[in-house]
ZAVOGU-102693 format. One record per residue (C-alpha): residue in three letters; x, y, z. Coordinates in steps of 0.2 Angstrom, whole numbers, plus 2048, in hexadecimal, padded with zeros to 3 digits. Example, Ala and Ser with C-alpha at 12.3 -4.5 7.8 and 13.67 -1.06 7.14 Angstrom:
REM residues 2
ALA83E7EA827/SER8447FB824/
REM end
This chain:
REM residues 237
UNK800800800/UNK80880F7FB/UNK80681C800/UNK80B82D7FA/UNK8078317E7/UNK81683D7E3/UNK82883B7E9/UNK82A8487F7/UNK83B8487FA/UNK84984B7F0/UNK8588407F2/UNK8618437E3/UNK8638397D3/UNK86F82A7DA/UNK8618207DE/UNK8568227CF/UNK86881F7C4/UNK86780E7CD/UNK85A80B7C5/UNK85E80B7B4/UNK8677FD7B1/UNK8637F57A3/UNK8677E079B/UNK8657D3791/UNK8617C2792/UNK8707B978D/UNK8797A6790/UNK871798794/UNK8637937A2/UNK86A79B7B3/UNK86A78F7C3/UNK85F79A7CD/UNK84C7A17CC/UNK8447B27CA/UNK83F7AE7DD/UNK8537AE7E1/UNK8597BD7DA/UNK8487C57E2/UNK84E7BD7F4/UNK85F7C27EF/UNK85C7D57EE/UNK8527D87FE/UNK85E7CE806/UNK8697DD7FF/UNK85C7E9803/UNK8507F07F8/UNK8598027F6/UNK8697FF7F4/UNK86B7EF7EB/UNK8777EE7DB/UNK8747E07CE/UNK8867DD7CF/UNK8847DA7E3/UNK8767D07DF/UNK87E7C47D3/UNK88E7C37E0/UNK8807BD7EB/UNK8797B07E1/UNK88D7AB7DF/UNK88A7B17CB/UNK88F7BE7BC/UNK8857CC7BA/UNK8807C87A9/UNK8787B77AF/UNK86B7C07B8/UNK8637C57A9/UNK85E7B57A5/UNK84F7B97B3/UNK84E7CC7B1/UNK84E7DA7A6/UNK8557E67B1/UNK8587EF7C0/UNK8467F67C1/UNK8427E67BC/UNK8467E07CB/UNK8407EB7D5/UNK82F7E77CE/UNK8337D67D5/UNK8377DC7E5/UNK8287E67E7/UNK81E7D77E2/UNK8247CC7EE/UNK8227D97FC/UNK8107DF7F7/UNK80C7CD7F9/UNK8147C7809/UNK80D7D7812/UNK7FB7D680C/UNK7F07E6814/UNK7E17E181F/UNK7D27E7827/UNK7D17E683A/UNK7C17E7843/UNK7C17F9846/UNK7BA80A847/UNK7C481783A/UNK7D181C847/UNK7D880E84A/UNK7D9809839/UNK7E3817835/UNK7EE813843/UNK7EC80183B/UNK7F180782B/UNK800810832/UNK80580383B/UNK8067F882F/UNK80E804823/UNK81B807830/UNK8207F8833/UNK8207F1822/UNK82E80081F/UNK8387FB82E/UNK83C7E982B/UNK8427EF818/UNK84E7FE81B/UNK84E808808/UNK839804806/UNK83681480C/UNK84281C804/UNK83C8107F2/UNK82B8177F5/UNK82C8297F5/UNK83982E7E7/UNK83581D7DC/UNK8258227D4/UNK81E8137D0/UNK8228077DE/UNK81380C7E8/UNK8098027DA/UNK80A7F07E0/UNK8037F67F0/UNK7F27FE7E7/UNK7E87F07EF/UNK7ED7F3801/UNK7EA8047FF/UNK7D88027F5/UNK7D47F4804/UNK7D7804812/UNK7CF810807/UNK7BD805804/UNK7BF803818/UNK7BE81481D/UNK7B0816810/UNK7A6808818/UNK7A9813827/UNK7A2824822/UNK7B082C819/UNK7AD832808/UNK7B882D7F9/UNK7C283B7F9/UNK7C783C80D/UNK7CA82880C/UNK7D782B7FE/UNK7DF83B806/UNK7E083481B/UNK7E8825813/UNK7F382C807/UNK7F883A816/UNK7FB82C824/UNK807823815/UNK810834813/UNK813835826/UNK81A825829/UNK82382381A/UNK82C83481B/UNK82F83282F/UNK83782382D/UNK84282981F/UNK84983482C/UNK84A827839/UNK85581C82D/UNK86282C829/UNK86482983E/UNK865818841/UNK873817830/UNK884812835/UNK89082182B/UNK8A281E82B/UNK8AD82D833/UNK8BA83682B/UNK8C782D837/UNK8C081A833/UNK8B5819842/UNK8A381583E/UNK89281E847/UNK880820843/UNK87582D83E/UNK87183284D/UNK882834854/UNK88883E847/UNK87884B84A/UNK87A84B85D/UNK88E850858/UNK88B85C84E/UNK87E86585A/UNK88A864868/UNK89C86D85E/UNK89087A857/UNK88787D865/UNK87587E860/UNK86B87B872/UNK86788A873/UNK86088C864/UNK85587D863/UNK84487786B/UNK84886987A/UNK83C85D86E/UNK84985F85E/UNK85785D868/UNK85F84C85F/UNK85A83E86B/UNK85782B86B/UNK84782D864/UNK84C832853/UNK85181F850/UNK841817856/UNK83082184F/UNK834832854/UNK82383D856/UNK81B82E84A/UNK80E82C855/UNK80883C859/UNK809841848/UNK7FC834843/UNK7F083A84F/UNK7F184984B/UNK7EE844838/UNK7DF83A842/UNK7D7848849/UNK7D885483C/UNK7CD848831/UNK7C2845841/UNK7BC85783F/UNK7B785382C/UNK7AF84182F/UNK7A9842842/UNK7AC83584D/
REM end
């Protein structure tokens, strides 16, 4: 289900270049499946996968791999596929607010356990497709539950653009960046150094000070019930 119809984040053109890479089907019938070199990038990680690192996997050349695929975005179609259909959107028994909570939940998580999705989803323009049905399954539900078309489709599309954009920030914090002198430290780190040598405390709000919480769901939560009760003052309830 995805969940934001534009990209709204610009992260440059690396990660679009990546996609780009184009094959042909050459030598003969490889020893793997479409199903391994699928298995094999997400192993990788569904950003930042190469089709050289994914043939290194599989313990193959590069040009064996498209004996299965056409491309790069070929495979990222695959990868899609296979996550759209292992993280099926459903229903609960519920009033509206709780399924948006539901939804975000849901959403949430499904981004967590694949670090790069998030990312994938909002500057990939396309990959949100394979996970129309999820979000058409959501939609009809806050229908049935007195939310006209048009509401249903923006409180689902604006829960998605919360979470997804939240945990793109979450993920630059819990990154491990190597240091100019060899050492290693995450995100996080990094921020809380930098806000310390150029002494910004008593510029910034105690909440945006850079703390713990900017690895696990930051203000996630409140956000989405604010997006909760913003659409309670259109729908009631």
């Amino acid at each position: 289900m995805r969940l934001t119809l534009t990209p709204r984040c610009d992260v440059g053109n690396e990660y679009v270049n990546r996609m780009r890479s184009h094959g042909r089907r050459t030598g003969p019938k490889p020893g793997f499946t479409h199903d391994d070199v699928v298995t094999a990038a997400l192993e990788i990680g569904i950003r930042d996968f190469t089709l050289a690192g994914v043939a290194k996997r599989l313990g193959v050349g590069t040009p064996a791999l498209y004996r299965t695929i056409a491309s790069r975005d070929d495979l990222l179609r695959g990868c899609l596929k296979r996550l759209a259909e292992e993280n099926r959107f459903t229903v609960p028994e519920c009033g509206w607010r709780e399924l948006l909570r539901h939804q975000a939940e849901w959403l949430w998580g499904l981004v967590d356990r694949h670090p790069g999705l998030a990312e994938t989803f909002l500057v990939v323009t396309w990959a949100h497709h394979y996970f129309v049905r999820g979000m058409k399954t959501c939609i009809d539900a806050l229908v049935e539950r007195g939310f006209s078309p048009d509401d249903a489709v923006f409180a689902v599309d604006f829960i998605g653009d919360t979470v997804l954009c939240t945990h793109l920030v979450i993920e630059a914090n819990r990154a491990i960046l190597p240091g100019e002198d060899g050492t290693v430290a995450t995100g996080l780190e990094v921020a809380v150094e930098n806000f310390n040598r150029e002494k910004f405390a008593e510029d910034f709000p105690e909440q945006l000070v850079p703390n713990e919480g900017w690895t696990g769901r930051g203000f996630l939560d409140r956000k989405i019930e604010f997006v909760i009760e913003g659409m309670a003052r259109r729908v009631g309830g």
